[in-house]
N, C-alpha and C positions, 0 to 999 in steps of 0.2 A: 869728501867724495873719493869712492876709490874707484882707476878705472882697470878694466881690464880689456881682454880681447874685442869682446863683444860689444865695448862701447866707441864703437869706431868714429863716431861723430862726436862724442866728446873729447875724443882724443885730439880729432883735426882740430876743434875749436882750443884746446889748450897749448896744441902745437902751431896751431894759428899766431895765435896770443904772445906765445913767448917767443917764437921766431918770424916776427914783425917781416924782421927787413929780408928775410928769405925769400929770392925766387924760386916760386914754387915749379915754374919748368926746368930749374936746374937742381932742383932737389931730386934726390935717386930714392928705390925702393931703401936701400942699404939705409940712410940717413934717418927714414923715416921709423925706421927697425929701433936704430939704437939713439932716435928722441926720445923716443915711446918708451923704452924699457927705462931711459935717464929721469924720466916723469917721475917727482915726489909721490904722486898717487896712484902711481902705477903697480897693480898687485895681482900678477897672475902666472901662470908656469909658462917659460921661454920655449916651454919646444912645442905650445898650442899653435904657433905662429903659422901661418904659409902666405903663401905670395895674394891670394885673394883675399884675407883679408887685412894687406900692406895696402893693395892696392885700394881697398875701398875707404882707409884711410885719407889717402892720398885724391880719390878720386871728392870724398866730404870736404876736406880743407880746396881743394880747389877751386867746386861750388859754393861753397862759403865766400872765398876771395869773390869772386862774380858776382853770385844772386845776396847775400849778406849783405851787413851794414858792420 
């Protein structure tokens, strides 16, 4: 599976996954940048990035922690 920008909800869910024990209210935009680019399956150009789509990132792993299993 390869993700890239576009797949923001996979991303949460694999940043979910492998950063268990992270609070996700003290996790920053920055943290969540250089998870995503550290992801083994992560395959896309660094400068597509901007802050809306960190944040909706951030905003799927969050909904996940709540409304998820």
């Amino acid at each position: 599976m390869t993700l890239n920008w576009d797949s923001t909800y996979a991303i949460a869910l694999e940043l979910k996954r492998k950063y268990s024990d992270a609070n996700i209210e003290e996790v920053s935009i920055q943290q969540i940048y250089q998870w995503t680019i550290a992801l083994p399956e992560f395959e896309d150009d660094l400068e597509l990035v901007n802050d809306d789509i960190l944040n909706a990132i951030y905003q799927d792993w969050y909904e996940e922690l709540i409304y998820g299993k």
